[in-house]
N, C-alpha and C positions, 0 to 999 in steps of 0.2 A: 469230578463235577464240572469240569471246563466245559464239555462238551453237551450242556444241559439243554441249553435252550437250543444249539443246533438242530437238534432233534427237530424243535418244532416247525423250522422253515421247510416250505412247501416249495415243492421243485417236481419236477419229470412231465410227465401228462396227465390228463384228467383223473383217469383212474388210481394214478399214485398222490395224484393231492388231494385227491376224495380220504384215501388211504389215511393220510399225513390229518387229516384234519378227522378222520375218527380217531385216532391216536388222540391230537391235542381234547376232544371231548373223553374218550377216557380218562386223562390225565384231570381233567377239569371232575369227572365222578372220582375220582382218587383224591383231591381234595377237600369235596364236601362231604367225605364220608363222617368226618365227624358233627357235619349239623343236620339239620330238622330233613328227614325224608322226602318231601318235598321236593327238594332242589335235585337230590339224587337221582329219584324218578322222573323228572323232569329233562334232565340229562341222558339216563336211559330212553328216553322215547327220540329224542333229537340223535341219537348213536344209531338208533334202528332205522331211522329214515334215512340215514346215509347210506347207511349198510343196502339198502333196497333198492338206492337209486342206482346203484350197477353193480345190484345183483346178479348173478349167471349160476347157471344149474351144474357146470363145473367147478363152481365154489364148492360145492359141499363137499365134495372132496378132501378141503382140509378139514373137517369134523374129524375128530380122531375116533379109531374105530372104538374104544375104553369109554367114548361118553357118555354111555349108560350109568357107566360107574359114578360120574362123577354129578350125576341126579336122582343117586339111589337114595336121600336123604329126603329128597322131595315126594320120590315113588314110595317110599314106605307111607308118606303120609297119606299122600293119594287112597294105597291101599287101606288102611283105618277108616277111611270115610265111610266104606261102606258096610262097617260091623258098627257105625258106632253111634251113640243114642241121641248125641247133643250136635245135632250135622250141620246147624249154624255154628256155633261154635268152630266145628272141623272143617267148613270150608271158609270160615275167616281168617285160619292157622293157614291152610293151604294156599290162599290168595296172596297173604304174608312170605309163602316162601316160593311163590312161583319164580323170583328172579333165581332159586338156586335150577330151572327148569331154563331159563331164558338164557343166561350166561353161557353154559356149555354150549348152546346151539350156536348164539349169538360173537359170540369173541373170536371164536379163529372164520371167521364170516369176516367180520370189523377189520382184526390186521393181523399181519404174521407177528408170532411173538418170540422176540428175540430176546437174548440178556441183555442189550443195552436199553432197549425197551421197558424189561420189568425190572432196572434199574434205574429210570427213568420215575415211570411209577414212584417205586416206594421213593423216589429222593421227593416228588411231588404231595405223598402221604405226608412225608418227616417236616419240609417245609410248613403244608396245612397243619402240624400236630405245634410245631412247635409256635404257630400265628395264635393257635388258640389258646395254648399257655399264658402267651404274653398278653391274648385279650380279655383272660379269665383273670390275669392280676392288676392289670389296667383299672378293670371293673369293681376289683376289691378295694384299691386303692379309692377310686372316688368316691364308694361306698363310705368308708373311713371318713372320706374329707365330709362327703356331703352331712354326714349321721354326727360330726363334731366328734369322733372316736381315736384312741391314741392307737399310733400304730403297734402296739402290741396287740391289740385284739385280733389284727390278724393273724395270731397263733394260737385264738380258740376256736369252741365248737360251731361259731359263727361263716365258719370261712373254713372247714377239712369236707373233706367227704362231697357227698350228695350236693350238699351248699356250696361249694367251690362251682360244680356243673351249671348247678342248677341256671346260672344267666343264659345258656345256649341247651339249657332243657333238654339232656342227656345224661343217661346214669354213670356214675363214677366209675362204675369197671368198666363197660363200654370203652370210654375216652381213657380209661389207664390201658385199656389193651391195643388201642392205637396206636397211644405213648409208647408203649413195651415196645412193641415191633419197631418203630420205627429208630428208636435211639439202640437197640439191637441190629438194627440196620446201618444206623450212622456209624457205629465204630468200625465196624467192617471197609468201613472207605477212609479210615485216618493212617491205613499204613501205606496207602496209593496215592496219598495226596501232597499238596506242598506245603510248606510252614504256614503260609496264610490262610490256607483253604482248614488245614489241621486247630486252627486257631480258632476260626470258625464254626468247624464241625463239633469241637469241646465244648463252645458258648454254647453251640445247639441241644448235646447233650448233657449239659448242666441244666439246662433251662428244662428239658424234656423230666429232669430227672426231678428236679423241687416239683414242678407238677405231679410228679407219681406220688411224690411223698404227700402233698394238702391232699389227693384225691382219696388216699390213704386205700385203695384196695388192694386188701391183703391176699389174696391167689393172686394178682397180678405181680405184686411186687416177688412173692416168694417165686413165683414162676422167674423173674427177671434177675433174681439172683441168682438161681441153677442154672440158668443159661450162661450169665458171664464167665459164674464161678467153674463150670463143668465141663459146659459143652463148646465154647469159645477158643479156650484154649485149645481141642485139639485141631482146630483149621486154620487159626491164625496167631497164636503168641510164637513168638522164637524165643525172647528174651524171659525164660520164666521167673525171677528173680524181681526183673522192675514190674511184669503184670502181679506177683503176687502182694509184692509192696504198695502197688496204687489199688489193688481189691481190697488192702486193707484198709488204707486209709478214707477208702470213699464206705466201707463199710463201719468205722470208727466212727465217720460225719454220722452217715447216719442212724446209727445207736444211740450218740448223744442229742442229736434231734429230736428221734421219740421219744430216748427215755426223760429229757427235761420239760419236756409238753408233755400235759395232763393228759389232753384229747387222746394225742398219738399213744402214748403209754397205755390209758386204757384198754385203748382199742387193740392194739399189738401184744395185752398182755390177758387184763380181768376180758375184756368181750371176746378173745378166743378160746381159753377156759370153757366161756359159757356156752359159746357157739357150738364146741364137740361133745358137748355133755350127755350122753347115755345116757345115765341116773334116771331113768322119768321120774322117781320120788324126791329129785332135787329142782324139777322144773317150774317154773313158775311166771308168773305176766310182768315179776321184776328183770326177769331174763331178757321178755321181751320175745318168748316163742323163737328160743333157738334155731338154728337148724338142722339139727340134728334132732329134735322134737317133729321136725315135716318131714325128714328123710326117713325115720321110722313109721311115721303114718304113711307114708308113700310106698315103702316097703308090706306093709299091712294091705294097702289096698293092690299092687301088684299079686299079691298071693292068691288074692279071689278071684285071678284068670291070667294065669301063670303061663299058660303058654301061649296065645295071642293076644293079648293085654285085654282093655276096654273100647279102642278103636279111637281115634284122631282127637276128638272133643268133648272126650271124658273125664281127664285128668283132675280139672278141677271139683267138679260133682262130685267124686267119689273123696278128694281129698279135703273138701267142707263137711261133708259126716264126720268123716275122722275128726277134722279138730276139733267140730263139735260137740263129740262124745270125749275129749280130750279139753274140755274148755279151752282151747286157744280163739281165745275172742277178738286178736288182732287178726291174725291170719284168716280169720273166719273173714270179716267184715272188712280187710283189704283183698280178698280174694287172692292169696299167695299160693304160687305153685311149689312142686317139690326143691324146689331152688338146688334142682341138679340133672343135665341134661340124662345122663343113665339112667337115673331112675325115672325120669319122666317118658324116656321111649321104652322102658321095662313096663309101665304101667301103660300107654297107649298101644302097644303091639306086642307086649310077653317077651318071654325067651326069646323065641324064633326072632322077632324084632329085634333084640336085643344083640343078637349072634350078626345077623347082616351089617346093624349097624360097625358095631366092632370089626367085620371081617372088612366093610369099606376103609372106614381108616386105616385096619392095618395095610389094608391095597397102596392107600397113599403113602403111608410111612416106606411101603418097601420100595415106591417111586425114589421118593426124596435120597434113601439111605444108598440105593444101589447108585444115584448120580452124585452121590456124597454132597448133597446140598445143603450149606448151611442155612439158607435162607428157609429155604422149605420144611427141613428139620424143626428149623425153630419155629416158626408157623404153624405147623400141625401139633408142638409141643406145647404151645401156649396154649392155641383151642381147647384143644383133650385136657389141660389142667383147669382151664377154666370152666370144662364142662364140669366136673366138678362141683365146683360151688352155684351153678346159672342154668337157666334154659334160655340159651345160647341162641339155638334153633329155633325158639318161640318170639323173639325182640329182633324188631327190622334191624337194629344197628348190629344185632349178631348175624341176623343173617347174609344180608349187604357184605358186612364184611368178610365172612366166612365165602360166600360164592364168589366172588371177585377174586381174590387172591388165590383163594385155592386151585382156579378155574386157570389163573395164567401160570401161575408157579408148578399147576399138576400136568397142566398142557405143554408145559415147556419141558417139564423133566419127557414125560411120552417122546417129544422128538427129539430129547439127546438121548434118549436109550436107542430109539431108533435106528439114529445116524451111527451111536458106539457099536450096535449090534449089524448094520449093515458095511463096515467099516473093517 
């Protein structure tokens, strides 16, 4: 971390401080990733006018020949537009994910991307992640002072979840899957560091980690545990005995954490119960319209056009009959999607959909795995888990997130296969 802010001082000639100062506007969208879109897009527009002010048509050049690949998420949607019924709807979805369109093109234009670079990055993510931590309990605290409340209330339903967020008006998995990454990210630099930098990077990930916990999302967290627990060890433990000693006791903390909070207990115990429940004759508006009650309607209305789905801006229409014929009257009148990105691109473009989408990631995965990247690994492991439970792909903050990093982590493994293959 010594060498962080080095980075940002501008030096050489015009065209390398032009360079240096798309970098620092990068670094500057790498921070606001977790607030109001806005500021993000705003940032994107100020990255592209750099990018054009010495632009040259030997630039393009560094477009990697794979960047189709890496906007086939956007082309699928493209292609739905035009089978599909509801075409405002599919091109509000589309305009939504044009940055996974703009990035490939746009970033290796901007700068060359190096490992120190998109270590750089994510140290600028982890910082941003762990400011908001500290200003999301800032916030709860004066809440407490100002409302005359004893500080235990901030271990109820007052202050977990959604309501933790909600002061910077972004959903809980969102900003836990920030978190995740980024304090998966901090440990990886505690065994290159010095005892004070190490001391530091622990506060960070301490602080990163009671955040996951108030924000309480459960695919994130379980995601953030198979990584330490699984996939951590085999690129960085030596010492297996003290890493398995300290997985336990930070997994003891927090076991007693949740299970002495109500909140937490519930939600980690009776709302997951409810949440995979199959049963439809145990379903009910006590439940609260499981997920697993929309992933079975989702799965219903994918069947009635199974092999190219319903097309971009359907998903919802056909999944309001279903509840409707299902009385879920919340999901109805909140307009809730299949709250899972597979089945939501199973239901917009069928099979076939379904199979490209899959074969893209697995293209990525064979990136990451063949450059043995932990970073990347776990990046495309967290997404894919969270797609799971989200439509990922459909929320600016998934997608923002999703194109950026994928775009410099999948562009950079492209030119270490390169260099290893021409080498």
């Amino acid at each position: 971390m010594s060498n962080y802010f080095s980075l940002f001082k501008l030096s050489g000639d015009e065209s390398s401080k032009l360079e240096q100062i798309r970098f620092i506007s990068l670094n500057i969208f790498a921070f606001l990733l977790p607030f109001d879109k806005f500021y993000t897009t705003l940032i994107l527009y100020v990255i592209i006018v750099i990018t054009l002010i010495d632009f040259k048509w030997e630039k393009l050049k560094k477009i990697p020949r794979h960047f189709w690949l890496f906007q086939f998420v956007f082309l699928l949607s493209v292609s739905g537009y035009f089978y599909s019924s509801q075409k405002a709807v599919a091109g509000s979805l589309i305009e939504r994910q044009l940055i996974l369109f703009i990035l490939p093109l746009l970033i290796p234009l901007a700068i060359t991307i190096t490992r120190e670079r998109i270590r750089q990055l994510l140290i600028t993510l982890s910082i941003s992640s762990v400011m908001t931590v500290i200003g999301l309990f800032m916030y709860a605290f004066f809440t407490l002072y100002q409302l005359h409340l004893p500080l235990s209330d901030l271990f109820t339903d007052n202050f977990f979840n959604h309501k933790f967020s909600s002061p910077i008006n972004i959903h809980a998995s969102y900003l836990s899957l920030y978190l995740s990454f980024s304090a998966i990210f901090l440990i990886t630099l505690l065994s290159q560091s010095s005892k004070l930098q190490k001391v530091l990077i622990a506060v960070c990930i301490l602080t990163l980690s009671v955040g996951l916990l108030f924000l309480a999302a459960r695919s994130i967290l379980i995601y953030t545990l198979i990584v330490i627990a699984f996939v951590y060890p085999f690129f960085y433990v030596k010492n297996k005995i003290r890493f398995i000693v300290s997985l336990a006791l930070v997994l003891l903390t927090s076991t007693v954490f949740i299970m002495t909070n109500k909140s937490m207990k519930d939600r980690f115990t009776t709302s997951i119960a409810e949440d995979v429940n199959f049963n439809s004759e145990e379903l009910n508006l006590k439940v609260v319209e499981p997920r697993s009650g929309r992933w079975l309607a989702g799965l219903d209305v994918a069947s009635k056009s199974l092999l190219i789905g319903h097309g971009t801006g359907d998903e919802l229409i056909h999944l309001k009959e279903k509840y409707k014929e299902k009385g879920y009257v919340i999901s109805y009148i909140d307009n809730y999607n299949v709250h899972s990105q597979y089945l939501s691109v199973l239901i917009k473009h069928g099979i076939l959909g379904l199979l490209i989408f899959l074969f893209v990631f697995a293209y990525y995965f064979y990136l990451a795995i063949k450059s043995k990247d932990y970073i990347y690994i776990t990046f495309l492991f967290g997404i894919c888990f969270f797609f799971l439970t989200e439509n990922v792909l459909d929320a600016n903050k998934g997608i923002f997130y999703f194109a950026f990093f994928n775009t410099i982590l999948g562009y950079y493994m492209l030119s270490k296969n390169k260099s290893l293959s021409n080498s």
